[in-house]
ROTORLO-210123 format. One line per 5 residues: for each residue y, x, z of C-alpha. Coordinates in Angstrom, 3 decimals. Layout:
BEGIN
Y/X/Z | ... .
***
This chain:
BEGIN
147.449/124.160/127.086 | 147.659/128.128/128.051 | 151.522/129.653/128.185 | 151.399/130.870/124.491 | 151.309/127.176/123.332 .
154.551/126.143/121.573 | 157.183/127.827/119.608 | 157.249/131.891/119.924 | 161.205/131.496/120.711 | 159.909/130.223/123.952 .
158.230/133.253/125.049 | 160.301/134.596/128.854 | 162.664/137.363/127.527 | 161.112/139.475/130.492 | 157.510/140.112/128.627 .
159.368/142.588/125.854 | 158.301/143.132/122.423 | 155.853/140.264/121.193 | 153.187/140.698/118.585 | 153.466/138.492/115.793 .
150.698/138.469/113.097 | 151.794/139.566/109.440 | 154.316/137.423/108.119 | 156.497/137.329/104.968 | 160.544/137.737/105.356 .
162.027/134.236/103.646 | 165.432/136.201/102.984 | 166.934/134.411/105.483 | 167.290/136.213/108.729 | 165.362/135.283/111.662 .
163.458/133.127/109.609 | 159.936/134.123/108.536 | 156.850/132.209/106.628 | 153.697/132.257/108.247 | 150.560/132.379/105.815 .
149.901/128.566/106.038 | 153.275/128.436/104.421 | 155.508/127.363/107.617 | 158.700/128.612/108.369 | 159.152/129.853/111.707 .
162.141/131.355/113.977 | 162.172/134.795/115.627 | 164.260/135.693/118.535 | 167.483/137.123/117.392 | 167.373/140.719/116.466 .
163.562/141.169/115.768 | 162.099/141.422/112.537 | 159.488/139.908/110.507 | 156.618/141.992/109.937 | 155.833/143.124/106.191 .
152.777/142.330/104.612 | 149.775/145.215/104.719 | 148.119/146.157/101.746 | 144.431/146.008/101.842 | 143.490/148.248/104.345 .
139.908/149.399/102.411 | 140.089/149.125/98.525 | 136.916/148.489/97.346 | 137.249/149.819/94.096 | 138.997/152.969/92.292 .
141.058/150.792/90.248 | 142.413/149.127/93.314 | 142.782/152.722/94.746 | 145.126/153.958/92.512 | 146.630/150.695/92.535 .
148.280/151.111/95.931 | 148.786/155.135/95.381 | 152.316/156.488/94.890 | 153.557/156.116/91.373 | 154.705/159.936/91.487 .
150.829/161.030/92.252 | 149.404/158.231/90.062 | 149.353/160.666/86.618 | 147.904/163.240/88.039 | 144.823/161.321/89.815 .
144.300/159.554/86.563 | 143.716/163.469/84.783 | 141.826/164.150/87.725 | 139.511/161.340/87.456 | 139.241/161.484/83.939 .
138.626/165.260/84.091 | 135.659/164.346/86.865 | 134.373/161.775/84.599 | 134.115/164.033/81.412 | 132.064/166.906/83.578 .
129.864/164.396/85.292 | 129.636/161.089/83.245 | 126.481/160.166/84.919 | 127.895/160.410/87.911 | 128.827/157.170/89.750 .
132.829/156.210/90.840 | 132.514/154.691/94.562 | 134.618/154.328/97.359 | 133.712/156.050/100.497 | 135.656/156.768/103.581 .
138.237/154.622/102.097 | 138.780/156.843/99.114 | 137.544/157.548/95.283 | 134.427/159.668/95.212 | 132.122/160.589/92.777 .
128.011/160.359/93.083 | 125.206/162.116/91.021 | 121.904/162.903/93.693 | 124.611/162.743/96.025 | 128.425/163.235/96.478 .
129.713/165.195/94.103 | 133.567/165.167/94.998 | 136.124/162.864/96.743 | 140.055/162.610/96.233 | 142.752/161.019/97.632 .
146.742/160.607/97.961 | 148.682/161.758/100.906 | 152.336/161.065/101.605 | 153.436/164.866/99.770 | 150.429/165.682/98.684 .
146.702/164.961/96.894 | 142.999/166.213/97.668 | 140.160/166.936/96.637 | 137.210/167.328/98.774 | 133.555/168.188/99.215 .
134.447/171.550/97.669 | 131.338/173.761/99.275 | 131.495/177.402/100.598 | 129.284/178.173/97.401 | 131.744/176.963/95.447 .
134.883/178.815/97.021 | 132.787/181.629/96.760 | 131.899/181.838/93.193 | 135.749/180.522/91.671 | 138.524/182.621/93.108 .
140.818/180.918/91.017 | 140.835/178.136/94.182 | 142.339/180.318/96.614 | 145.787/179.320/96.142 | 144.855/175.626/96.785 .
142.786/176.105/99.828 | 144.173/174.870/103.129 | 140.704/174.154/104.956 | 137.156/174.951/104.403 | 135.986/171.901/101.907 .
139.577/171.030/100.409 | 141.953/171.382/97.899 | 144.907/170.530/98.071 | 147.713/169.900/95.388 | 150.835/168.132/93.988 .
151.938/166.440/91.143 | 154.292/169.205/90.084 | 151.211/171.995/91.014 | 148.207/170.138/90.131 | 145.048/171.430/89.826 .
143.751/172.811/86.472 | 141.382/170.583/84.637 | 139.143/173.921/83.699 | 139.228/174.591/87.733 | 137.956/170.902/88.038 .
135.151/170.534/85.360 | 133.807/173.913/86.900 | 133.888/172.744/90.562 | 132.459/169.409/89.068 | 129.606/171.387/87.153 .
128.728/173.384/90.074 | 128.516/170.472/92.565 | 126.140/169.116/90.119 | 123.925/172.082/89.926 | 124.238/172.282/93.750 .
122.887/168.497/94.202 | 120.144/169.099/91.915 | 118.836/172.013/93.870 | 118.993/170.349/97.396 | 117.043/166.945/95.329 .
114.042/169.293/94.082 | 113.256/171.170/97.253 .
***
């Protein structure tokens, strides 16, 4: 048996801060429950670790699942908004976020801690609706918040456009 075998409570005080995998708290402290259902001991004054949520959602519904509740209305009227300008288009997940797909990506969005997105917003796009300027931090986003969300107009038009722009790039 290697060093690490045995109780973590054994582990020389000199090595500092030990990893423990995710555990759930039992409500007692220094007592945690490992995932085979054991309870365990941690050295006094260290804390269990909480439980992750899935780090890669593999569908929209499980996105907005584990978004804030104050950003959850206004990514449902966004989605729904995307869905009623493209409902051909396809609801995916891709680079861990909800993303729409018609002869390509159409959009993506996502939560932040204080604010939302939406992205894949070409320069063609900025160019022809002015009306994004106030929500333009960088060159293919928009950003917004709950209490300054994006217009649903604004959307379907960015939506409609993204479209047209996909179709072009498909035929040539």
């Amino acid at each position: 048996m290697g060093p690490w075998a045995g109780d973590i409570t054994e582990v020389p005080s000199d090595i500092g801060s030990v990893y423990t995998y995710p555990v759930r708290s039992s409500g007692s402290e220094g007592e945690t429950t490992a995932a085979d259902g054991t309870l365990k001991t941690s050295r006094p004054g260290s804390t269990a670790m909480k439980p992750r949520p899935p780090l890669t959602p593999r569908t929209v519904d499980e996105y907005m699942a584990q978004v804030p509740a104050r950003f959850r209305p206004t990514l449902e009227r966004l989605r729904k908004t995307i869905r009623a300008a493209a409902p051909e288009a396809e609801e995916v997940i891709s680079y861990k976020m909800p993303a729409f797909r018609q002869n390509g990506m159409l959009v993506y969005f996502a939560a932040f801690e204080d604010h939302c997105s939406l992205f894949a917003v070409s320069s063609e796009v900025r160019r022809k609706l002015p009306a994004l300027k106030p929500f333009v931090p960088g060159r293919g986003t928009l950003r917004f918040t709950a209490e300054r969300p994006l217009p649903a107009r604004l959307v379907a038009r960015i939506v409609k456009l993204r479209l047209a722009e996909n179709a072009a790039r498909r035929s040539k």
